[in-house]
C-alpha positions in Angstrom: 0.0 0.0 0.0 1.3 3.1 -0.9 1.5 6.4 1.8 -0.3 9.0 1.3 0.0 12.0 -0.9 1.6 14.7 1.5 1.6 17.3 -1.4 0.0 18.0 -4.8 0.5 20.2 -7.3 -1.9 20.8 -10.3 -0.5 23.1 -13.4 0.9 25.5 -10.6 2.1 28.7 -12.2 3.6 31.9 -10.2 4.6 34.7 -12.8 5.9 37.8 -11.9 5.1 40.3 -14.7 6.6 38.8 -17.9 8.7 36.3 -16.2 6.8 32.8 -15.1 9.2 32.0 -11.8 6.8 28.4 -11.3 5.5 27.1 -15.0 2.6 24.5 -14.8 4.3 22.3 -12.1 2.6 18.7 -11.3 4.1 17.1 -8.5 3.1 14.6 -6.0 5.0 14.3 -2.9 4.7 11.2 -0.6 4.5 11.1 3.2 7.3 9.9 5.1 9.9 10.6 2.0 12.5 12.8 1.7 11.9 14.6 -1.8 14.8 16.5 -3.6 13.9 19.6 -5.6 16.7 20.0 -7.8 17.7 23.5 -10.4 19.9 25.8 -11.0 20.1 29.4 -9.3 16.8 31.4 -11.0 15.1 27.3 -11.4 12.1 28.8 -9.3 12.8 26.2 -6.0 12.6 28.9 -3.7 9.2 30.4 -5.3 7.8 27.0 -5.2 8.3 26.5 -1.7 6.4 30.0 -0.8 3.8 28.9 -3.1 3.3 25.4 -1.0 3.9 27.1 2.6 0.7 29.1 1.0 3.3 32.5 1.2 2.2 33.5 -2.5 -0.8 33.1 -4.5 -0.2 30.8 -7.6 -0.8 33.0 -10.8 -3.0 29.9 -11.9 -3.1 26.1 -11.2 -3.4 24.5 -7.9 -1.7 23.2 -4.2 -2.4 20.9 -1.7 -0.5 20.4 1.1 -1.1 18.3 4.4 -4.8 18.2 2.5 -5.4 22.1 3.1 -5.9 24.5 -0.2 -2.6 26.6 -0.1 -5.1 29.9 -1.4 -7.6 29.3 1.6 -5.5 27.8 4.8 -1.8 28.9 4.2 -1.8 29.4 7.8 -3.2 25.9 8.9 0.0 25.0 6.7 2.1 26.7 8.4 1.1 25.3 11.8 2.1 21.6 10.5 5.2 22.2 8.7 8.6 23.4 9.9 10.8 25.8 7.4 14.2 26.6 7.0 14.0 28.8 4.3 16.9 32.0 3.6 17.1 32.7 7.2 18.4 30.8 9.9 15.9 32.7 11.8 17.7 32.8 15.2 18.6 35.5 17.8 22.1 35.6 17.8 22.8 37.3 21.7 20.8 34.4 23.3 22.0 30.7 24.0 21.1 27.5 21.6 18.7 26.8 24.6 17.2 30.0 24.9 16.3 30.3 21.1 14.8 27.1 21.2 12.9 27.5 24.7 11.7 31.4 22.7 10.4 29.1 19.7 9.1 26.4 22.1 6.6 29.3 24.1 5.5 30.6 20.3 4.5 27.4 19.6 2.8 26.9 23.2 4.6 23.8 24.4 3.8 22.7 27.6 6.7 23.9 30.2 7.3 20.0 31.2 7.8 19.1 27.5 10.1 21.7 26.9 13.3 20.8 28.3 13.1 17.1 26.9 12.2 18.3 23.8 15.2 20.3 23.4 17.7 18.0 24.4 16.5 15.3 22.5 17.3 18.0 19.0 20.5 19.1 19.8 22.3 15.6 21.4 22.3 14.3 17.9 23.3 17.3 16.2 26.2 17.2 18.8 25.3 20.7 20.3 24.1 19.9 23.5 27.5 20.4 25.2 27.5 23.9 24.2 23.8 24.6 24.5 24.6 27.7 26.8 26.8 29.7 24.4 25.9 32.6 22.8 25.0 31.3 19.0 26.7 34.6 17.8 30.0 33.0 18.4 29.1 29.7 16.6 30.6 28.5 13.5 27.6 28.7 10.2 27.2 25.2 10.2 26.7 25.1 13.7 24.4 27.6 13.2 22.3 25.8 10.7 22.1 22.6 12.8 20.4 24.7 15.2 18.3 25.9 12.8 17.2 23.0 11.5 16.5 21.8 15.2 13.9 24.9 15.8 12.1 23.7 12.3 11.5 20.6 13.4 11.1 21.8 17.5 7.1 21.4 17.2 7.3 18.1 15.5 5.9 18.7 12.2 4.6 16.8 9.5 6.6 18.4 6.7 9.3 20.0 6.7 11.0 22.6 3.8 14.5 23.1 3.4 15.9 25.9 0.9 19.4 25.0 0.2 20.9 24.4 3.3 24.1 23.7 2.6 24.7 26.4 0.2 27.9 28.1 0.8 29.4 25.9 2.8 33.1 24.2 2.8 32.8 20.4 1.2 33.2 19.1 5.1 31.1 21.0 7.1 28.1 20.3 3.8 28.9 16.8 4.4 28.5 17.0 8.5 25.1 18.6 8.0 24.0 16.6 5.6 24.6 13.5 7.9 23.3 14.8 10.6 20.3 15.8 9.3 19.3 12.1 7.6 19.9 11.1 11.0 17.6 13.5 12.5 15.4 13.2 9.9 14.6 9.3 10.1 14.5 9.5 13.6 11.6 11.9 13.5 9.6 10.1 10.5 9.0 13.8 9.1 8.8 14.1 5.5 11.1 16.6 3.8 11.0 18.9 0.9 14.4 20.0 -0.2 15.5 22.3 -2.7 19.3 22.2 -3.6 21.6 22.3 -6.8 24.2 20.3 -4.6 23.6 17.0 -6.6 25.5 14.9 -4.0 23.3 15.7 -0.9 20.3 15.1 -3.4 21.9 11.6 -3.9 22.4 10.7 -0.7 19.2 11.9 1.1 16.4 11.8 -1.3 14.1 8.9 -2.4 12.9 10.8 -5.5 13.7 14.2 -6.8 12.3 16.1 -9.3 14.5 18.6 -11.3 13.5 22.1 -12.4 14.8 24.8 -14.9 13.0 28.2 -15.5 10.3 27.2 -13.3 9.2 24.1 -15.5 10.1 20.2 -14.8 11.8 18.5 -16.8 12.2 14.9 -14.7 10.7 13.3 -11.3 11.6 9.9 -10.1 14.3 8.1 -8.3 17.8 9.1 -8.4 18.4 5.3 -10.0 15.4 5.8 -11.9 16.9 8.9 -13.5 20.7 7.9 -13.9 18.6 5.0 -15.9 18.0 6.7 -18.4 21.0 8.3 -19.0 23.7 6.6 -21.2 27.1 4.9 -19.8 30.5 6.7 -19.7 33.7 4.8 -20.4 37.0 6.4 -20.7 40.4 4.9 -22.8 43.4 6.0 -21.9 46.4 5.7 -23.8 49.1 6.7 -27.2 48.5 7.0 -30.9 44.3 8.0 -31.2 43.2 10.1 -34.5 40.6 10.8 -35.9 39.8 7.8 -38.1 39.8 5.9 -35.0 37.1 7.8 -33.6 35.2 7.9 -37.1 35.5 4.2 -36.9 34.3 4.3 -32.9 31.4 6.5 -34.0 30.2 3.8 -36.4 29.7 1.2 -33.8 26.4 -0.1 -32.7 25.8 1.0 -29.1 28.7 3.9 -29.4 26.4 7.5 -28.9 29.8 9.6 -28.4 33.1 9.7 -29.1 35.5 12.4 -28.2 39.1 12.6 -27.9 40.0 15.2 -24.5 43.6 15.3 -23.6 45.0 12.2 -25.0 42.0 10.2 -23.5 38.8 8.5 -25.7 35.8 9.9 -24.0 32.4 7.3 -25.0 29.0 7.8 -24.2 27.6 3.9 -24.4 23.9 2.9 -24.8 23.2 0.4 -21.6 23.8 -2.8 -23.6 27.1 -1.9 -25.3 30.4 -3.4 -24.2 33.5 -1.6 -24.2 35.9 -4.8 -24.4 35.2 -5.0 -28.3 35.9 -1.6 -28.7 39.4 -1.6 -27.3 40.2 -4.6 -29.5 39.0 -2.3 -32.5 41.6 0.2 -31.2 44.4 -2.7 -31.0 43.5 -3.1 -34.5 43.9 0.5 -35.6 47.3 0.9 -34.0 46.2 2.2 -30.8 48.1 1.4 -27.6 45.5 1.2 -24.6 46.8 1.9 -20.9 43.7 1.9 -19.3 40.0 1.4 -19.6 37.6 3.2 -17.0 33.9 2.7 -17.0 31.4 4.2 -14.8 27.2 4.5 -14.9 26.0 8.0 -15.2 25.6 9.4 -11.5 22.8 12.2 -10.8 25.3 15.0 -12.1 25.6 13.5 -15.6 21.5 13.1 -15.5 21.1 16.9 -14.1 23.8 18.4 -16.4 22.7 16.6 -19.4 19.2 17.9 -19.0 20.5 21.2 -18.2 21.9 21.0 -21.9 18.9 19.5 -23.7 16.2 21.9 -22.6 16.0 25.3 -23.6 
């Protein structure tokens, strides 16, 4: 049996004069999935997400979300979803404890819930040690870790996350990003996450769906995706021309051939083997070194659609 269908989206549009930031966008989103919503910078991710938290009307078309009209009860949304959206959204003089027991009385938490509550965010995120510093002096990652623990400090059923690891060094995106599929099972709350960091998309999301000038272009599992996306094999070696790559170009199953730096670069349909193709080079006069061959991973899927669409 399949979960329920957390979010919907029905031809929703979001234009802003001549420009159409969110073009006709159907989307389902599952409940208890963490969704990736992939584009580039201008894609419309952050738009979409306003649309959904009911922050802007849709030009035309149609959301549902946690089975309330986004037009008529944005703010019963709002109540049931946590957001990390441009803005950590913290108070930078106080303590991690104190910004969360500030969020924790807006959201009318019982007093005797409070302190548990809190403590049970931040031990996994490795910040209850220094609970009792002033956040100002915190690192950004730290920083975001705590904001990611006052989204989710009123346990809701969604949760939106705009690029949160943008900016950030390779380590402290990869700390974040473990720490928060950690915090994220362990809650059961089901994520919408906008990114153009292809690797955390990998990593943390069952499906994605990728975006480009507000339209969607592809939706489906990241396997389902690199699927569909041919098979890269790279030759390395000493006396390549032309004709050889004339001659690779004719093969059944070769959709590329490029020569880059000394190396044969092939795009391969699924079914095509590459062992017969270096014997071909033999042939030729070619002297192989090394043959590398790798299926397409979500940044040859994302790039490659980035190219095809205009």
């Amino acid at each position: 049996m399949s979960a329920p269908v957390i979010i919907r989206a029905e031809g929703l549009t979001r234009a802003f004069g001549e420009i159409r930031a969110v073009d006709g966008l159907d989307l389902e989103v599952q409940a208890g999935t963490v969704f990736g919503f992939l584009g580039p910078n201008g894609a419309g991710k952050t738009t979409t997400i306003r649309l959904l938290l009911g922050l802007l009307e849709p030009t035309s078309g149609r959301a549902d979300v946690l089975g309330f009209d986004t037009r008529a009860r944005g703010g019963a949304i709002r109540e049931q979803s946590g957001a990390l959206l441009e803005h950590h959204g913290l108070y930078e003089r106080l303590s991690a404890e104190e910004n969360l027991a500030f969020y924790a009385r807006v959201w009318r938490m019982e007093r005797a819930a409070r302190a548990d509550r809190i403590r049970a965010l931040l031990e996994p995120l490795g910040l209850w040690e220094r609970r009792r510093e002033p956040v100002g002096r915190w690192s950004r990652g730290m920083k975001q870790k705590l904001a990611v623990a006052r989204a989710l400090l009123h346990r809701p059923a969604l949760l939106f996350l705009d690029e949160p690891t943008a900016g950030f060094d390779p380590v402290a995106a990869a700390t974040l990003r473990d720490d928060l599929g950690t915090l994220v099972r362990r809650e059961g709350v089901t994520v919408f996450l906008t990114t153009h960091n292809l690797v955390e998309a990998e990593r943390l999301c069952e499906r994605v769906a990728v975006v480009k000038q507000g339209r969607l272009l592809a939706v489906g599992h990241p396997d389902e995706l690199k699927a569909r996306s041919a098979t890269r094999a790279e030759i390395t070696g000493r006396r390549f021309d032309d004709a050889m790559l004339s001659t690779l170009r004719e093969q059944e199953g070769v959709l590329r051939a490029e020569l880059h730096n000394g190396r044969i670069v092939l795009e391969l349909a699924e079914s095509a083997e590459t062992a017969p193709l270096v014997a071909l080079l033999v042939q030729r006069g070619g002297l192989v070194e090394e043959v590398r061959k790798d299926k397409a991973s979500l940044e040859d899927v994302f790039l490659t659609l980035m190219e095809e669409e205009p």
